[in-house]
C-alpha positions in Angstrom: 3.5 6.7 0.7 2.1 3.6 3.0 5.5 3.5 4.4 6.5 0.0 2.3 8.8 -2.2 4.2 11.8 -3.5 1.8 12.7 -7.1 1.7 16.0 -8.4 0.3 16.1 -11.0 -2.5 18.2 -12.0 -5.3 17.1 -9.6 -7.2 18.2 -7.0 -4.8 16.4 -4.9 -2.0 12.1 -5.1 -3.3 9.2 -3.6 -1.6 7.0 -5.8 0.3 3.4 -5.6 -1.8 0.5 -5.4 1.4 -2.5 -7.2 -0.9 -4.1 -10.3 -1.0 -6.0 -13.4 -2.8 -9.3 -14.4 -1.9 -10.5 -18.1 -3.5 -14.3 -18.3 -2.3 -15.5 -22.0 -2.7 -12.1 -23.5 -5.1 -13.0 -26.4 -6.3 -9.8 -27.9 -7.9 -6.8 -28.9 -5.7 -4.1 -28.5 -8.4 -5.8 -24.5 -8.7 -5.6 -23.9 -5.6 -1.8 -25.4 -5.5 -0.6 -23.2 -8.0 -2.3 -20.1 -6.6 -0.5 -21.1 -3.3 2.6 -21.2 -4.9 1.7 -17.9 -6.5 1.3 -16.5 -3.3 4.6 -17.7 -2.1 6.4 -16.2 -5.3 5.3 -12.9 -4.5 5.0 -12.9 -1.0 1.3 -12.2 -0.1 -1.3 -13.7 1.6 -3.9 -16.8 0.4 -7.3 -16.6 1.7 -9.7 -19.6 1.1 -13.5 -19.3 2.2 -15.3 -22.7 2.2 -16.4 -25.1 1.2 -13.6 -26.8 -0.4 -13.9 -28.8 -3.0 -10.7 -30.6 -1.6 -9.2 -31.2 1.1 -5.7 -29.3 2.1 -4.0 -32.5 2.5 -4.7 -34.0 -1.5 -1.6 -34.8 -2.8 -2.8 -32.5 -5.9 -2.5 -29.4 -3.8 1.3 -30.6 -2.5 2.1 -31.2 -6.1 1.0 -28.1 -7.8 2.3 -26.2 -4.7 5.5 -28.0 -4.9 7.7 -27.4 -1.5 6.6 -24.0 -1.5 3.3 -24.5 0.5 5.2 -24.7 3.8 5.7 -21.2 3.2 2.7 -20.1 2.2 0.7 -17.5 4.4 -2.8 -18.7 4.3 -5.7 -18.3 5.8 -9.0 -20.8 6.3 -12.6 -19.1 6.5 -15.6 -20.9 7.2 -17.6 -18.4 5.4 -17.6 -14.7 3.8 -18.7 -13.3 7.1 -15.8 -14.3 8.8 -13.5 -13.7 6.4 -14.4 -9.6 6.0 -14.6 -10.1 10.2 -10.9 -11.0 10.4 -9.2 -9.8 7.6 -11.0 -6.8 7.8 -9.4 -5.8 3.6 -9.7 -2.2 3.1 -10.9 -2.4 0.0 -12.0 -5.8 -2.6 -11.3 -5.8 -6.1 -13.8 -8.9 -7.5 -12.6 -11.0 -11.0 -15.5 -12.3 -12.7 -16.0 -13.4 -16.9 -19.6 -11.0 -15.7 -17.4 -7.8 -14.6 -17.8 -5.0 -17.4 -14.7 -2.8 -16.4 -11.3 -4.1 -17.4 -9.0 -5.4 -14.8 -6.5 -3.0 -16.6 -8.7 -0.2 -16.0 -8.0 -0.5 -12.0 -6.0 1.3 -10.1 -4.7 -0.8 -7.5 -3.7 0.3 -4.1 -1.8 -1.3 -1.0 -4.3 -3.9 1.2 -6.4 -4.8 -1.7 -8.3 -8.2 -1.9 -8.2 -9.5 -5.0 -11.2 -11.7 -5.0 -11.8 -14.9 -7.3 -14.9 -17.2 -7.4 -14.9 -21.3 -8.0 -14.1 -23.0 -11.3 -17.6 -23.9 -12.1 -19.8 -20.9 -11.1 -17.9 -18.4 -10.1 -19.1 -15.3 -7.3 -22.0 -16.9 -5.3 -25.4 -15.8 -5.5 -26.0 -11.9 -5.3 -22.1 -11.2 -5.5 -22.8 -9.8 -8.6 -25.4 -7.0 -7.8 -23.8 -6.3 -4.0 -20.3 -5.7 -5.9 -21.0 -4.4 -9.0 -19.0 -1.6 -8.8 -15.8 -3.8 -7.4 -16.2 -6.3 -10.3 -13.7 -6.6 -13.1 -12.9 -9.0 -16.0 -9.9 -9.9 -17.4 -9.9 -8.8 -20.9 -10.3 -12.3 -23.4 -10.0 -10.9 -26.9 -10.5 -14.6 -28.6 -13.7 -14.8 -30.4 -14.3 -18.2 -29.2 -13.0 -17.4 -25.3 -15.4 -18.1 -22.4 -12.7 -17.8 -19.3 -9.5 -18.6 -18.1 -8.2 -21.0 -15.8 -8.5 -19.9 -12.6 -4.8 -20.3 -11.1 -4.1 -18.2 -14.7 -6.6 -15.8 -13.9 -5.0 -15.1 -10.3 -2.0 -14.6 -11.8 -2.6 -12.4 -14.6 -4.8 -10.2 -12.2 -1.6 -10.2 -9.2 1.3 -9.2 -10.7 -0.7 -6.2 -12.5 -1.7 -5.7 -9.0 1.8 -6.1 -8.2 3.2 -4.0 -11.0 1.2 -1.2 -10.5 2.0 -1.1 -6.9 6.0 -1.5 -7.6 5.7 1.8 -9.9 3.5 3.7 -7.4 6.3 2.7 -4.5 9.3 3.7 -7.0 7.5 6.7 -7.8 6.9 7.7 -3.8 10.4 6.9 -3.2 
């Protein structure tokens, strides 16, 4: 279908997934660790657009990342602008508590951006209304749930990004 390259690993031959995580304004080092490490795991790319609320040498990043943030594909952006001028994603997919669709209700396709806000606030300022129909929430059934952690969040949103584009490339093939 997109013409998936394979990559070997122990678990065999596996497509290689073409998507990628956006963090706009993390403000947590050990997050942004485990989302790197995330990244690494399934082989896609980490975008961060500043500011930081860290910087990339804390020792909480390298310990959430472990020694997989040597490996990690990332990217630094100075600002929203730059990122969309040099990544140039075909298509964003936003996560937000404020999204009304369910994550589950996406249908995910090869060079998605899967887009995340900070810890505290979330999308900046007119995210919201520019992206409305991009924005999705991560279904919290718990009558007394807010959020999630945001390194949770990432992951629960990528690998059904993931698992959705391993059927569709099984299915193609």
């Amino acid at each position: 279908m997109f013409g998936l390259d394979k990559k070997h690993s122990i678990y065999g031959i596996m497509p290689v997934m073409n998507f990628s995580i956006v963090l706009l304004r993390p403000e947590i080092p050990h997050n942004t660790g485990a989302i790197g490490r995330l990244c690494v795991g399934l082989g896609v790319p980490l975008h961060l657009v500043r500011p930081l609320g860290f910087a990339l040498d804390d020792r909480s990043i390298s310990r959430a990342g472990l020694d997989y943030w040597p490996h990690l594909d990332i990217a630094l952006h100075d600002t929203w602008e730059e990122y969309l001028a040099v990544a140039k994603p075909r298509r964003f997919l936003f996560l937000s508590t404020h999204g009304e669709k369910s994550l589950y209700d996406c249908r995910f396709e090869q060079g998605d951006a899967l887009v995340f806000g900070n810890e505290s606030s979330g999308l900046p300022n007119g995210f919201y209304e520019r992206y409305s129909d991009s924005l999705f929430k991560i279904p919290m059934p718990g009558e007394h749930a807010r959020s999630i952690n945001l390194a949770n969040a990432v992951s629960v949103a990528a690998y059904e990004c993931y698992r959705q584009l391993l059927l569709s490339s099984k299915r193609a093939t």
